[in-house]
C-alpha positions as CSV (number, residue, x, y, z in Angstrom):
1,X,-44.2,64.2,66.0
2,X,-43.0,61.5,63.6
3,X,-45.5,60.1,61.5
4,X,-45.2,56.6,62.9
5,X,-47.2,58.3,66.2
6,X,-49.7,60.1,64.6
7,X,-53.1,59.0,65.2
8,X,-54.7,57.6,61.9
9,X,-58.0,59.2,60.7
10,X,-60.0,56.0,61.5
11,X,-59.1,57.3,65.2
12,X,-61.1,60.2,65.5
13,X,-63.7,59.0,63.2
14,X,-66.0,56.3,65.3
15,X,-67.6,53.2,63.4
16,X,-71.0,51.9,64.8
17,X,-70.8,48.9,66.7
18,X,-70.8,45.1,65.6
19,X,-69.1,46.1,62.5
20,X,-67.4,43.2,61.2
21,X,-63.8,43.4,61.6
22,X,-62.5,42.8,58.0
23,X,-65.2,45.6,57.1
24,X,-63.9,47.8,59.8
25,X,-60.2,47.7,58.7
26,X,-61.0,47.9,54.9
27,X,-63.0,51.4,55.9
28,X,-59.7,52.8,58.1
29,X,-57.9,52.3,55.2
30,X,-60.1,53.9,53.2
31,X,-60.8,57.0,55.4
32,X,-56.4,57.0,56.7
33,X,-56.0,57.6,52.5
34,X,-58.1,60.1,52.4
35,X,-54.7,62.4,53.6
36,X,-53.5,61.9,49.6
37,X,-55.9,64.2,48.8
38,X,-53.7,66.9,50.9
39,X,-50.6,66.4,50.0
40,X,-49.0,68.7,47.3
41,X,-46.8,67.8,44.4
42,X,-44.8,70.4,42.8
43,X,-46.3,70.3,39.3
44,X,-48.9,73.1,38.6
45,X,-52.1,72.7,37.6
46,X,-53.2,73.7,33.7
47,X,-56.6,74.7,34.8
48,X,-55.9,76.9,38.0
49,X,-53.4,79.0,39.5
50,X,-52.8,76.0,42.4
51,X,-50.2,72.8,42.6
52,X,-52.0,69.8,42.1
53,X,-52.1,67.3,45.3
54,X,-51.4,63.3,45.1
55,X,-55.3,62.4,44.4
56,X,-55.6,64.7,41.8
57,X,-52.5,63.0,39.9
58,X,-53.3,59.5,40.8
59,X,-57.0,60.4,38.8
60,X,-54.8,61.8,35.9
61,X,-52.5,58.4,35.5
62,X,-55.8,56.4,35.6
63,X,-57.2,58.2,33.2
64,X,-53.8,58.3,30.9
65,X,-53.7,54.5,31.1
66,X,-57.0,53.8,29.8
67,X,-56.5,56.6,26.9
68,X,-52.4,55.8,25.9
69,X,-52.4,52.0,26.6
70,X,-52.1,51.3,22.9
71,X,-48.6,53.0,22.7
72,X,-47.2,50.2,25.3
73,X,-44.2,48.6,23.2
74,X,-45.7,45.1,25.0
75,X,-49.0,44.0,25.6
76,X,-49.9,45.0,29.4
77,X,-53.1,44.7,31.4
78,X,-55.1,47.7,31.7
79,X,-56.3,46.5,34.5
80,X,-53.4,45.7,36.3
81,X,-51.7,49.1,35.4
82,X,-54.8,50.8,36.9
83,X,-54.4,49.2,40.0
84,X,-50.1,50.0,40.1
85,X,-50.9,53.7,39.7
86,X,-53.5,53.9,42.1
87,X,-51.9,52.5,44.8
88,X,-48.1,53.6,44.1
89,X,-48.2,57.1,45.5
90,X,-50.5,56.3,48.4
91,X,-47.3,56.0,50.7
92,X,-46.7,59.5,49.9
93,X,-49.6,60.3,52.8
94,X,-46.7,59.6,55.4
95,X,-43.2,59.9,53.5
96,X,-44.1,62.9,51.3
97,X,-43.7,63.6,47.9
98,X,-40.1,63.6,47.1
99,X,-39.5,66.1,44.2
100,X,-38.0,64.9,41.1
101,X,-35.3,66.9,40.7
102,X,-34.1,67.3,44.7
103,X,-31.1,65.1,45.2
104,X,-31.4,65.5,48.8
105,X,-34.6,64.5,49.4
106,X,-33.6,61.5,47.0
107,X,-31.2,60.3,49.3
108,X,-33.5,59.0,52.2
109,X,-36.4,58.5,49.8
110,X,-36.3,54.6,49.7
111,X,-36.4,54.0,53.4
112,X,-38.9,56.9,54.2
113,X,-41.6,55.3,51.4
114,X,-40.5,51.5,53.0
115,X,-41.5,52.5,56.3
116,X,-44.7,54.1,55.0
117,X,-45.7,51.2,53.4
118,X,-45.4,49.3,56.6
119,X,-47.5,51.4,58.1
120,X,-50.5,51.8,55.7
121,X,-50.5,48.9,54.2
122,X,-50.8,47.4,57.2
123,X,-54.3,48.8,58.2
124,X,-55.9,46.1,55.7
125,X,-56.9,42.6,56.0
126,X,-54.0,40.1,55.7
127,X,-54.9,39.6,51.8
128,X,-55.6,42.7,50.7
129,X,-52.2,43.7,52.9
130,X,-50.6,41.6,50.9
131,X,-51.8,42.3,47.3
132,X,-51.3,45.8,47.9
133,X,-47.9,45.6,49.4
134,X,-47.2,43.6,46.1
135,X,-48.6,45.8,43.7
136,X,-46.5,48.4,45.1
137,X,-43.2,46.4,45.1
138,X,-43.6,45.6,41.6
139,X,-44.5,49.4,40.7
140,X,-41.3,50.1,42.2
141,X,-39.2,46.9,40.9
142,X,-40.4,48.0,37.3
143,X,-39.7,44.6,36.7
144,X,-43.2,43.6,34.4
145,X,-44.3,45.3,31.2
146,X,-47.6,47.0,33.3
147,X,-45.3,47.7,35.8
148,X,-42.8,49.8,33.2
149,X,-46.3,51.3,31.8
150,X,-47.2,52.8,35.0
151,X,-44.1,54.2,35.5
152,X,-43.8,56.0,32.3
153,X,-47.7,57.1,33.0
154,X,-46.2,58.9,36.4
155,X,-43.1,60.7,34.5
156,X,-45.2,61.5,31.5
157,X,-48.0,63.5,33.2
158,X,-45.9,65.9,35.2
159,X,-43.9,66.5,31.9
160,X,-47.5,67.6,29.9
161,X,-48.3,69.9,32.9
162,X,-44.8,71.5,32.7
163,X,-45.0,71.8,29.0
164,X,-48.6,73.0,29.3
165,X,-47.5,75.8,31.8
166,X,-44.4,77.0,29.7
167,X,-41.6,75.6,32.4
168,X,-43.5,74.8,35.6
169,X,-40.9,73.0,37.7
170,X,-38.6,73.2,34.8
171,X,-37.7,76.6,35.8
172,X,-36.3,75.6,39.1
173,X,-33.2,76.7,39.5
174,X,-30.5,74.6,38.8
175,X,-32.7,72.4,36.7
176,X,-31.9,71.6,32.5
177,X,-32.4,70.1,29.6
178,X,-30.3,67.6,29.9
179,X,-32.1,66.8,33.4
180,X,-35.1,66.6,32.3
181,X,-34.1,64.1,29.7
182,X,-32.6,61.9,32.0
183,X,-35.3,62.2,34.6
184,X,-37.8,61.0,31.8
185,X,-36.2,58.7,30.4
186,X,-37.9,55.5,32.1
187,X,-41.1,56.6,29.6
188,X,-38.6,54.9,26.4
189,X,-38.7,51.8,28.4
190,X,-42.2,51.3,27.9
191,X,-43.7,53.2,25.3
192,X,-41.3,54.7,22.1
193,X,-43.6,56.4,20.6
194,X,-44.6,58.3,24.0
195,X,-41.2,58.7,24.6
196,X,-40.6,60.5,21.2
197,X,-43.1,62.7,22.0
198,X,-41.9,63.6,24.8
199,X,-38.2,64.4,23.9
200,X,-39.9,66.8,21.2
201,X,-41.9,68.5,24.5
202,X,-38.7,69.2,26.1
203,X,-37.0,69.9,23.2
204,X,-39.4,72.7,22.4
205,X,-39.4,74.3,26.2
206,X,-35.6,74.3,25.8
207,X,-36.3,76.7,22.0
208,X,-38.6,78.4,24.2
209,X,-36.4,78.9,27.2
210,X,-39.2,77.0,29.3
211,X,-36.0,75.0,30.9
212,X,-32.3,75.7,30.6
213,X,-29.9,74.7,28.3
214,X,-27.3,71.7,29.9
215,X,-25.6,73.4,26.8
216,X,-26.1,76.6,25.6
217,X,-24.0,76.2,22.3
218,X,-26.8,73.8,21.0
């Protein structure tokens, strides 16, 4: 069954009566995104032999924005960056979390997370469909300085669990250096010193043979 036909959550779950209806649709919402919490990225957790799921990594980019915001190469709005990685991945619930380094999966990735927003975003009052909607274009655009943040918040975090777990999804076949590097990338267009860091992180799994050498002459 294609997710467009599945039954949302709010379906099997019955509100009382005379709810009022901007109430009613703000609680599907919340109780449809409750599916992030079962949907599994590749990256491994540090702190248990487990992936972690879309909720779990959502938390973690929160979290990273309010403790790295000073390394932003422009002034951004914590706020607003908190409220771009919350809600960019909630899509995922429906389209699936695409991995990085699957070219394949890349290919249809736009129009399966377009459709999903449709879909969920559309379970919220007009305004909040619409703010929502927007927060998510922009995360995507990359086009504002909190936007660029929160994208370099989403490639950084998989990169310290990978480093933390000596490879993770850096061992996957077929995957290198030089991959990484380019995958990660986006994280120098909002932050050098994060991005720095980071190139020192894959550096070091590459000594370590964590990930493969694009070049093993280097």
């Amino acid at each position: 069954m294609a997710y467009e036909d599945q039954p949302t959550l709010a379906e099997s779950v019955r509100q009382p009566p005379g709810v009022p209806e901007r109430l009613h649709q703000q609680i599907d919402f919340i109780l449809e995104v409750d599916r992030l919490k079962t949907i599994l990225r590749r990256s491994p957790l540090l702190a248990a032999d487990r992936r972690e799921n879309d909720a779990e990594h959502s938390w973690h980019l929160a979290l990273m924005t309010l403790v790295l915001a000073e390394y932003a190469d422009e002034p951004v709005d914590v706020g607003k960056v908190l409220a771009l990685v919350l809600v960019h991945d909630l899509i995922e619930i429906y389209a699936g979390d695409t991995f990085l380094y699957d070219a394949a999966g890349a290919a249809d990735q736009e129009e399966r997370e377009q459709r999903a927003a449709d879909k969920l975003f559309a379970l919220l009052p007009a305004d909040q469909h619409d703010r929502f909607r927007a927060l998510w274009d922009e995360f995507e655009a990359r086009e504002t300085p909190e936007a660029r943040f929160a994208k370099a918040m989403d490639r950084f975090q998989p990169l310290l669990l990978n480093y933390g777990n000596r490879g993770g999804t850096w061992r996957t076949p077929g995957v290198t250096d030089a991959d990484v590097r380019a995958r990660k990338s986006v994280i120098g267009d909002a932050s050098a010193p994060l991005w720095a860091y980071a190139q020192q992180l894959i550096e070091t799994g590459a000594e370590n043979g964590w990930v493969a050498r694009a070049n093993p002459e280097a």
